[in-house]
N, C-alpha and C positions, 0 to 999 in steps of 0.2 A: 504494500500500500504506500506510495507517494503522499507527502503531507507536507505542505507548504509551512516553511520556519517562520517563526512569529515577526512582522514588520517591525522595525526599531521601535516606534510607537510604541506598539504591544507588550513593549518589554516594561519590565519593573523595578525599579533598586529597593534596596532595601529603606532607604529614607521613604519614599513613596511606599511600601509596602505598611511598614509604620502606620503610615498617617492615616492609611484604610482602615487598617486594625482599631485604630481608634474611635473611629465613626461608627454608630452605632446600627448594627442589622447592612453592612456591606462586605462583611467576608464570614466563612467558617470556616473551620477546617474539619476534614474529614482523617481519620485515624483508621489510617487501614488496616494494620496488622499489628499485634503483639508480636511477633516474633523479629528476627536479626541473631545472621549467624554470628555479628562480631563478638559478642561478650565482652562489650568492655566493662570493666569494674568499676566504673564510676554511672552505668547508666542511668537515667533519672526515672524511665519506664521501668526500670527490669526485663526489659528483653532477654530473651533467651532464644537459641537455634530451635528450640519446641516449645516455644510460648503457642498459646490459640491461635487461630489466622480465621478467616470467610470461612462459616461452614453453612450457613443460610445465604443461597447466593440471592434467591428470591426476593427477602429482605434487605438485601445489600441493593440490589435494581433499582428496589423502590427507593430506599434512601437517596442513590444516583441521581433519578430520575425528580424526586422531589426541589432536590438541590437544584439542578438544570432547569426547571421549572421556574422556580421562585427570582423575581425580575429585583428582588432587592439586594442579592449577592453577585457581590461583582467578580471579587478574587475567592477562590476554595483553593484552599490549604489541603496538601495532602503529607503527612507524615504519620508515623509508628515510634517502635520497631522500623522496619527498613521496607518501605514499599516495595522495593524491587524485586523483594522475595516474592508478593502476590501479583505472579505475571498476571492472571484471569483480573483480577480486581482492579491492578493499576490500569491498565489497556483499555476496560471496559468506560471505568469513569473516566479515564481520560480524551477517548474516543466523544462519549457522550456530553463530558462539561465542556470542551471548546467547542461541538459543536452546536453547542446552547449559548454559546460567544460571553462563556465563563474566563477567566484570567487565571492559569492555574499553577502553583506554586508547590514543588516538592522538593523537599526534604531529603535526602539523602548521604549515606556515607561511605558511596562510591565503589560499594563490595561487589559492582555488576561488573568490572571496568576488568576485567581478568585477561583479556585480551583484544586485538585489535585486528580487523574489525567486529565491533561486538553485534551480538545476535539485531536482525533487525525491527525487531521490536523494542527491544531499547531507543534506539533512536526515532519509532514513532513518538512513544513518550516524551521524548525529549523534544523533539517540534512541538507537539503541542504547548509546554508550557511558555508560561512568561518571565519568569524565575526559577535557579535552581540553587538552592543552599547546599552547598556541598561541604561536611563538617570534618575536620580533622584536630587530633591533637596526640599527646606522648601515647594513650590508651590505646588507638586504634593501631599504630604499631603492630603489633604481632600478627593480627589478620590483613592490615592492608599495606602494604610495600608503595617506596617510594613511585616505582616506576606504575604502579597502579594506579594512583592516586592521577599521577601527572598524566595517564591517560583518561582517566573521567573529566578531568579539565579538560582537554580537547576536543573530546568529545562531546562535552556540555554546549561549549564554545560553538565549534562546528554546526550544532543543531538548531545554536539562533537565541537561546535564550539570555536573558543577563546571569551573571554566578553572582553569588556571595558564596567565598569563603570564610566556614564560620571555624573559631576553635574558644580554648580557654585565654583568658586573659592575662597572661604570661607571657616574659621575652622569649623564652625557647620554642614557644610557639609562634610566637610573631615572626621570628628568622627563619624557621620554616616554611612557615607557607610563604613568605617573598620570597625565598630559593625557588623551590618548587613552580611558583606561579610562572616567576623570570625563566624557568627550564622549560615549561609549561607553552609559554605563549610570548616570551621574548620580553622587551624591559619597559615596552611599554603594555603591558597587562592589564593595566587600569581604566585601557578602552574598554573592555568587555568583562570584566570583573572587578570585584571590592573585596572588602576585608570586615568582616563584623567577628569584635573580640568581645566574648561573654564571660561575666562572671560565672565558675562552678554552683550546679544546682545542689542541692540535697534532699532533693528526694531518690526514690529508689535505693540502687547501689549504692550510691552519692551520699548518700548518707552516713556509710560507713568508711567515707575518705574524707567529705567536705564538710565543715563546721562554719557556721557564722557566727563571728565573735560581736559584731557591733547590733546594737542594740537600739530603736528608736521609740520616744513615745506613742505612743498610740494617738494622739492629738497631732501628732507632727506628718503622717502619713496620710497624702493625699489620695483624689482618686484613685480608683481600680480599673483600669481601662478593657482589661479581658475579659470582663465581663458586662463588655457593651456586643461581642458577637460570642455564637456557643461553639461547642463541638457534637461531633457524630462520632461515636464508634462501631464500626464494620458488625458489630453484634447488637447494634441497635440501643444501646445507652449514650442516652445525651447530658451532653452538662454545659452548665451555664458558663463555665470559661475552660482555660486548657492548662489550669494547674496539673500538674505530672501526677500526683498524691490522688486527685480527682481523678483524674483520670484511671490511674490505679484501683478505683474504688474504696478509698479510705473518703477520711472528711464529710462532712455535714450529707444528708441525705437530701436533702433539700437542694443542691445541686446537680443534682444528678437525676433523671427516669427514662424507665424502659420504653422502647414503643414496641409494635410490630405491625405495624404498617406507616407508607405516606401520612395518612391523616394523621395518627398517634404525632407523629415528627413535627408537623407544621402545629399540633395543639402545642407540645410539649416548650417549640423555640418561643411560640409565641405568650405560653406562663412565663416560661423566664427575661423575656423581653416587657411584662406585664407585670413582672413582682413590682413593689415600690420601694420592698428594700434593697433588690437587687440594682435599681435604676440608684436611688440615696447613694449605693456603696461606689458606682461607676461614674455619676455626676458629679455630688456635693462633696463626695470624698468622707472620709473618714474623721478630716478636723474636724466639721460641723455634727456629722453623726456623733458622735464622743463626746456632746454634748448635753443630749439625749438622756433625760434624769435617769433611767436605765442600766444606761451603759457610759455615765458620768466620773465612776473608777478605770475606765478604760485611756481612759485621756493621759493619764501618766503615767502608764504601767510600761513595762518597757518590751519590743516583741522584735523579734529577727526578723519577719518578712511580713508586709502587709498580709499576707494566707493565713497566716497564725490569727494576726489580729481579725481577721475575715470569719474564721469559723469560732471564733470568741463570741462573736457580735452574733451570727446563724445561731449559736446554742441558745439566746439569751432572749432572743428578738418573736414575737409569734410567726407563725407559719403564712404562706402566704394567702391561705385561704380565707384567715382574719387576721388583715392589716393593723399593723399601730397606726392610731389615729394622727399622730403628730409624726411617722414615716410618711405615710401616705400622705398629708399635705405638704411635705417635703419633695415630694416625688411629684405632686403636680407641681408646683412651684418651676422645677427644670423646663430650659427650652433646648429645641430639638439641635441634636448635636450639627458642628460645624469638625470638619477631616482637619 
């Protein structure tokens, strides 16, 4: 199958992908698979080579199919586990959400790139999208080799779409990926690729490498922005943002429900697009909430990551079925988001 590479236009950076993310009901992402055979130790999913993957393809269509439908999403996000492993899943949506003139952004860490020229369905995938975050850092070592890596570069490249190279936010990885890139695509790389350096997460694996020592008030954390668009997972559990832990299935229940069909999906995004506390946590931010006679000891307690303080405030708050009356006039109060 021939597949026309995305027009410059089409393409995405990561500045521009941001700024979607923050807009409220114009991207989600879709979590195609628990699994990835890299195992690295610090994963923030827990992946694993035999994590679940699609086993309701039925329910997977429909979730597709919903997606592509819905004229309020402009980018879907596709990541795991490692997409690449779910040939049938990544092809299918991928086929079906650009040709619903969806913007499609995946995720990967490059473990397809084993040789050259690779299978030709990789490179449908990759026409399709509009961005590809391609992740590396010291972990991935032992499953993906130098010259691997600098092949998924080229081949990303080649396909048309913008890169970001992501890793951890360290100099041994920042000399990294410049060698590589500059080996990669020459020294001016920075036409067709960036560099996004991230802090270590901790969740999952990550947890038992990565600690966060600073500490912030709870009064001092502002908005929540990911949870202005939701996620989908390949087994049909939606949540209101794409915390890794949530995702995982830990944390508050209240972010997260089942569906099993289209309809269930489009109820379920549009609870969570309809909570008032969930709009308070992603608009007013957490100063103003914190003020809230409630949740008035939260304001100086001190917490690692807004998430902490997020399911502090879920435990405490009623459900959304009956609103606090002084949330919810908080939540009408908000005007509609600006990117």
């Amino acid at each position: 199958m021939t597949v026309m590479a995305p027009s410059t236009d089409a393409r995405l950076t990561h500045l521009e992908i941001e700024r979607i993310r923050h807009a409220r009901r114009r991207s989600i992402l879709l979590f195609l698979t628990d699994r990835c055979p890299v195992g690295c130790r610090h994963c923030s999913v827990d992946s694993r080579a035999d994590s679940p993957t699609i086993r309701d393809f039925a329910l997977f269509e429909e979730i597709v199919g919903w997606i592509a439908r819905d004229s309020g999403f402009d980018v879907v996000g596709i990541s795991g586990g490692e997409p690449f492993v779910e040939r049938r899943g990544l092809t299918l949506a991928c086929r079906r959400l650009s040709a619903a003139g969806k913007r499609i952004v995946v995720f990967t860490s490059g473990v397809w790139a084993r040789q050259t020229p690779g299978p030709g369905w990789i490179r449908e995938v990759l026409d399709r999208c509009a961005c590809v975050y391609l992740s590396t850092d010291a972990f991935h070592g032992s499953q993906i080799t130098d010259a691997q890596f600098v092949r998924a570069v080229r081949a990303i490249v080649a396909a048309g779409p913008w890169l970001v190279i992501q890793g951890l936010d360290d100099a041994e990885t920042a000399a990294r990926i410049d060698r590589l890139l500059t080996e990669a695509l020459g020294p001016n790389w920075r036409r067709t690729a960036e560099v996004n350096l991230i802090a270590p997460l901790t969740n999952g694996r990550g947890a038992l490498i990565f600690s966060r020592e600073a500490r912030t008030a709870g009064a001092s954390f502002g908005p929540c922005t990911l949870v202005r668009n939701p996620m989908v997972r390949y087994d049909g559990t939606v949540s209101a943002c794409c915390n890794e832990s949530v995702i995982m299935g830990f944390g508050p229940a209240r972010l997260r429900r089942p569906v099993d069909s289209a309809d269930d999906l489009a109820a379920a995004v549009g609870a969570f697009h309809g909570d008032p506390l969930l709009r308070v946590i992603g608009e007013t931010g957490f100063g103003g909430l914190t003020q809230h006679p409630q949740l008035r000891d939260l304001a100086e307690e001190k917490f690692g990551t807004n998430c902490e303080l997020c399911w502090k405030v879920l435990a405490r708050m009623p459900d959304a079925g009956r609103p606090d009356r002084l949330v919810a006039a908080m939540a009408e109060l908000q005007t509609e988001d600006v990117p």
